[in-house]
C-alpha positions as CSV (number, residue, x, y, z in Angstrom):
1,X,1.0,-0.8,26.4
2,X,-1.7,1.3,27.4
3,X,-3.7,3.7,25.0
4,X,-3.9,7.7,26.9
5,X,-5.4,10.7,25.2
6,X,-2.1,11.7,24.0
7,X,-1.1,8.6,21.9
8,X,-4.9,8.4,20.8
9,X,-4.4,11.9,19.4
10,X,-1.2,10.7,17.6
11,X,-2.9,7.6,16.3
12,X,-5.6,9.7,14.8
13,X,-3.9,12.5,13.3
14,X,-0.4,9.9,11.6
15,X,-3.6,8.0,10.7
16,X,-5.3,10.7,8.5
17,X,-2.0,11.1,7.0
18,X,-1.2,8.0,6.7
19,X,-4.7,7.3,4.9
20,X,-4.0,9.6,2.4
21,X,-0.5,8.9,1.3
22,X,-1.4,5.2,0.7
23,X,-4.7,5.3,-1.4
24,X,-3.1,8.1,-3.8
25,X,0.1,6.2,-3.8
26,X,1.9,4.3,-1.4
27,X,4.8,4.3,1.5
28,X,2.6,5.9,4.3
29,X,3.3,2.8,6.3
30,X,7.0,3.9,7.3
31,X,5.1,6.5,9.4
32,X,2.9,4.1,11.2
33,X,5.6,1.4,11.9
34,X,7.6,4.8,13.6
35,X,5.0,5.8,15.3
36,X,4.0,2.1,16.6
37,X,7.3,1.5,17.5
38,X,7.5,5.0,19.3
39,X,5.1,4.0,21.6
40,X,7.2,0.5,22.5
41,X,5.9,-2.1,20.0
42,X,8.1,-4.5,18.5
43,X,8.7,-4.0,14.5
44,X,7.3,-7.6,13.8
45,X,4.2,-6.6,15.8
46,X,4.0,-3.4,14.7
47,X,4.0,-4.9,11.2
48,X,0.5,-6.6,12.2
49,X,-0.7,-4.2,14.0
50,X,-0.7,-1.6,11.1
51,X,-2.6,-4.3,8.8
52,X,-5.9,-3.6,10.9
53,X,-5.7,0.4,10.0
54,X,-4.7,-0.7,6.6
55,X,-7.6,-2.7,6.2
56,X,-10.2,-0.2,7.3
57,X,-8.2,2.5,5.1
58,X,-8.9,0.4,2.1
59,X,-12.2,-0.5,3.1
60,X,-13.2,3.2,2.3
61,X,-11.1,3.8,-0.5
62,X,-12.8,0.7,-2.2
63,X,-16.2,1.8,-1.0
64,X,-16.1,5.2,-2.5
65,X,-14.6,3.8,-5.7
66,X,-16.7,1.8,-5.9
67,X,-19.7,3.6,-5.7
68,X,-18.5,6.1,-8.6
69,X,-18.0,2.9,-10.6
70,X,-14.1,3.0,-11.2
71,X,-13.8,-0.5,-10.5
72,X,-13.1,-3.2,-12.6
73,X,-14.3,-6.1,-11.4
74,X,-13.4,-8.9,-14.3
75,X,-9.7,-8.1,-14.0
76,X,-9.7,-8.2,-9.9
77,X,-11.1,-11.8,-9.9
78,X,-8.3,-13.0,-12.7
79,X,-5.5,-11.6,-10.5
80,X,-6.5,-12.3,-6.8
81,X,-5.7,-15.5,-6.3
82,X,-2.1,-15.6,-7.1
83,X,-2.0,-12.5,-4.9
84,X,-3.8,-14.0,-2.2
85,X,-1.5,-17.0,-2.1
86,X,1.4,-14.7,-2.3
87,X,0.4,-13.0,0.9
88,X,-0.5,-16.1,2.9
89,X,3.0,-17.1,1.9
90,X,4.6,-14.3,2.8
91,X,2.9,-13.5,6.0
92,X,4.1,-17.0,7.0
93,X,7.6,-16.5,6.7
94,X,7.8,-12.8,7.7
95,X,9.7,-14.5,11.0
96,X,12.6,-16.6,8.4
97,X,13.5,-14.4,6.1
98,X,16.0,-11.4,6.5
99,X,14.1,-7.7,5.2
100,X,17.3,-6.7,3.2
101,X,16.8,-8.8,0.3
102,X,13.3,-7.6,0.2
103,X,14.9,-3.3,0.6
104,X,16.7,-3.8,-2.1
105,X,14.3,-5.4,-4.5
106,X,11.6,-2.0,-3.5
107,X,14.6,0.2,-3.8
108,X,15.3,-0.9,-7.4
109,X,11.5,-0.7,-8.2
110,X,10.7,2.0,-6.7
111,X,14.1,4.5,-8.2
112,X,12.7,2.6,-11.6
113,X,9.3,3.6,-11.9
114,X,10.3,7.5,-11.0
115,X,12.3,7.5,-13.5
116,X,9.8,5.7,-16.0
117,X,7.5,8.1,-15.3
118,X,9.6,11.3,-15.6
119,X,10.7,9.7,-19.0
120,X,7.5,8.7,-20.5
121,X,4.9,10.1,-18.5
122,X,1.7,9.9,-21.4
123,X,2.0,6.1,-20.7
124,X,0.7,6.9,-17.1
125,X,-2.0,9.6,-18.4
126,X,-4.0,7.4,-21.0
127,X,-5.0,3.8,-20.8
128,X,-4.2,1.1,-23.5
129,X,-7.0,-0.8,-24.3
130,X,-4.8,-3.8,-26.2
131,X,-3.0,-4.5,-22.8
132,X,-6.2,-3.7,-20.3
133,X,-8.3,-6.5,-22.7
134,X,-5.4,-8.8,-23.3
135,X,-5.9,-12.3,-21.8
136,X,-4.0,-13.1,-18.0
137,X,-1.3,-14.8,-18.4
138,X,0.3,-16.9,-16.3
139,X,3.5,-14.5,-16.0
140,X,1.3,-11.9,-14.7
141,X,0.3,-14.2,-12.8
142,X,3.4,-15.2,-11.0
143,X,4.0,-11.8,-10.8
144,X,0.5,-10.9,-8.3
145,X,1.8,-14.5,-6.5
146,X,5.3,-11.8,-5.5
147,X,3.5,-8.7,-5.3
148,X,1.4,-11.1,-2.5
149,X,4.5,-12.0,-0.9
150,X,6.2,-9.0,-0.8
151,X,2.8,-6.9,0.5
152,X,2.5,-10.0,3.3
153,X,6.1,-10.0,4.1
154,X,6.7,-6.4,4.3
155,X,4.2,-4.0,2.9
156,X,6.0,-1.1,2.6
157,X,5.4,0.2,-0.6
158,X,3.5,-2.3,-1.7
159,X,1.2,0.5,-3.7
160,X,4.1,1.5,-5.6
161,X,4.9,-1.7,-7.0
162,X,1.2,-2.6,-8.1
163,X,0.8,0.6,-9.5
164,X,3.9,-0.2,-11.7
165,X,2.1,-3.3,-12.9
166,X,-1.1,-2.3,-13.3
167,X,0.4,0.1,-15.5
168,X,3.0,-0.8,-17.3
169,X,2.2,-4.4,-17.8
170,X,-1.7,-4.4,-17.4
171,X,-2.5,-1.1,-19.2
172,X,-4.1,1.3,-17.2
173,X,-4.0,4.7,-16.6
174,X,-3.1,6.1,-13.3
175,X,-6.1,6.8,-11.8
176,X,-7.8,3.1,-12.7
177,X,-4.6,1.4,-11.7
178,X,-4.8,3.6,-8.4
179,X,-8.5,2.7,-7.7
180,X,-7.5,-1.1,-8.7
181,X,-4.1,-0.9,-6.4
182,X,-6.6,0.0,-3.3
183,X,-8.8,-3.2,-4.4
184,X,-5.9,-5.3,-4.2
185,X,-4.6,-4.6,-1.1
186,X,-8.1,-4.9,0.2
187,X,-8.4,-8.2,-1.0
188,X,-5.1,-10.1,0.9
189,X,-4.8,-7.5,3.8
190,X,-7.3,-9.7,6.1
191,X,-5.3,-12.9,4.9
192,X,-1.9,-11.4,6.1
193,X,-3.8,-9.8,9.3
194,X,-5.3,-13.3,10.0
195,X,-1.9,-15.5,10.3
196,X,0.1,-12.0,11.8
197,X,-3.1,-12.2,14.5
198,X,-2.2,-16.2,14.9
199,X,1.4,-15.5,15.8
200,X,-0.1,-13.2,18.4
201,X,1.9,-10.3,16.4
202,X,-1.2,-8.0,16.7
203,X,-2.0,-4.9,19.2
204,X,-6.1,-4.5,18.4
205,X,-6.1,-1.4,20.7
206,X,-3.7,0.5,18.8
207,X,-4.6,-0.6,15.4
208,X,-8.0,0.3,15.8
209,X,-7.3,4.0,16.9
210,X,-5.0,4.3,14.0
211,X,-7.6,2.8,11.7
212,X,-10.1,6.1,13.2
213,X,-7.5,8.5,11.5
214,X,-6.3,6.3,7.9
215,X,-10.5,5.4,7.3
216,X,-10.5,9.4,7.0
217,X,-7.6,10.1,4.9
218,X,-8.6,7.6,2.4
219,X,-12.1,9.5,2.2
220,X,-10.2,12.6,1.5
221,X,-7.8,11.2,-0.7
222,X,-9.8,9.0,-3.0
223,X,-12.8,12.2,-3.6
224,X,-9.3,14.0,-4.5
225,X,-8.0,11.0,-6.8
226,X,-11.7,11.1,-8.3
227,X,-11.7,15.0,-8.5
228,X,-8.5,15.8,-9.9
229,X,-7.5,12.6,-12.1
230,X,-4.7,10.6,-13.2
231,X,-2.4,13.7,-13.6
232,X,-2.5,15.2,-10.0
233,X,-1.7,11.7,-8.7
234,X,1.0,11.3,-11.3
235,X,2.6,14.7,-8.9
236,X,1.5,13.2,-5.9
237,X,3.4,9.5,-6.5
238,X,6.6,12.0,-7.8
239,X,6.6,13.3,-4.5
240,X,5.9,10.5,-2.4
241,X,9.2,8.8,-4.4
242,X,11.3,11.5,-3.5
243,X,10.8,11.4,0.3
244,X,11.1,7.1,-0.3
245,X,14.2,7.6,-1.8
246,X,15.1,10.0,0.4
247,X,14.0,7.2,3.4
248,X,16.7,4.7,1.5
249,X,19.5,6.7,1.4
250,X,18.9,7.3,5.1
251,X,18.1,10.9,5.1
252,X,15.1,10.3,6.4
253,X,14.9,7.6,9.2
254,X,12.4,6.6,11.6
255,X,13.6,8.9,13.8
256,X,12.0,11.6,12.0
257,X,8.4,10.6,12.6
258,X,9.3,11.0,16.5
259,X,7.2,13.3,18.4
């Protein structure tokens, strides 16, 4: 497949959205798997292929982060492993292992934690410093090693889940768990990339165009995460659930992202 001005102009511009839709949040990914696909590649390789923009996204996101110093750094290096060895694991058998299980497991979460947060929303506004302090334990854990497996098997959605742990289970508000979401996916993306790369299941040229357009949206979106604050992207993950659900129920397919 070769790149022409016209599918570098898509790239960029699904990219910016893309970008931004996955460092407030999560999900953006269905567009660039629809949009890879659009232009002929193969879902497994456009699953690997999308790991290089995601990387460079995250990159950013992390960067600017971390230099407004919303990162904690202490509770990354007690949780990485296990989600590193999830992703390795799941990156491996992305090729043996059917996606449905894995679709219905995000739908549950995902219809979950919109309804957690329409029902209880203070508990995504205001950090709880008994949980944030509280020792890791080795359920948490096990439950980074799945959030690795799923994010290296799949991806999609992969920001909703860990925001739903890093908040519900971990403590944090929104906007920390959103900043430590984005430092997470940082940390196993190049893992996943690495053994998708190995099967031969990446196309550099058209991840690295893509990666032009997300690196901006996750400029724009994490000055607005740092701007506005945990409430704006409590509205912002509403929304993004919505048009999720809205993807599993089939109102919105792939189709959609055509051009």
């Amino acid at each position: 497949m070769e790149l022409t001005w016209i599918s570098i102009i898509i790239l960029i511009c699904s990219g910016i959205i893309v970008g931004f839709i996955n460092t407030l949040a999560g999900g953006g990914t269905v567009i660039s798997l629809s949009v890879f696909m659009f232009f002929g590649l193969p879902p497994l390789i456009a699953n690997g292929t999308n790991r290089i923009a995601i990387a460079f996204q995250n990159i950013t996101a992390v960067a600017y982060f971390q230099k407004n110093k919303f990162i904690d750094w202490r509770k990354v290096l007690q949780l990485v492993v296990p989600l590193i060895l999830g992703s390795l694991t799941g990156a491996a058998i992305a090729g043996f292992i059917s996606n449905r299980l894995f679709q219905y497991i995000f739908a549950g979460m995902v219809i979950l934690f919109g309804i957690s947060m329409l029902i209880n929303p203070n508990r995504y506004l205001h950090e709880k410093p008994d949980l944030v302090n509280r020792k890791v334990s080795p359920i948490q854990h096990l439950m980074f090693f799945l959030l690795g497996v799923y994010g290296g098997f799949v991806h999609v959605g992969i920001g909703y889940l860990l925001l739903a742990v890093l908040v519900l289970v971990n403590g944090y508000d929104l906007l920390k768990a959103n900043v430590l979401k984005n430092v997470f996916v940082l940390c196993y993306i190049p893992f996943s990339l690495f053994i998708y790369a190995l099967q031969g299941n990446v196309c550099w040229s058209f991840g690295l165009v893509h990666a032009i357009g997300n690196v901006i949206g996750a400029w724009l979106a994490a000055r607005l995460a740092i701007k506005k604050g945990a409430p704006f992207i409590r509205y912002i993950v509403l929304i993004l659930i919505v048009i999720v659900i809205l993807q599993l129920i089939g109102v919105i397919t792939p189709k959609s992202f055509k051009i």
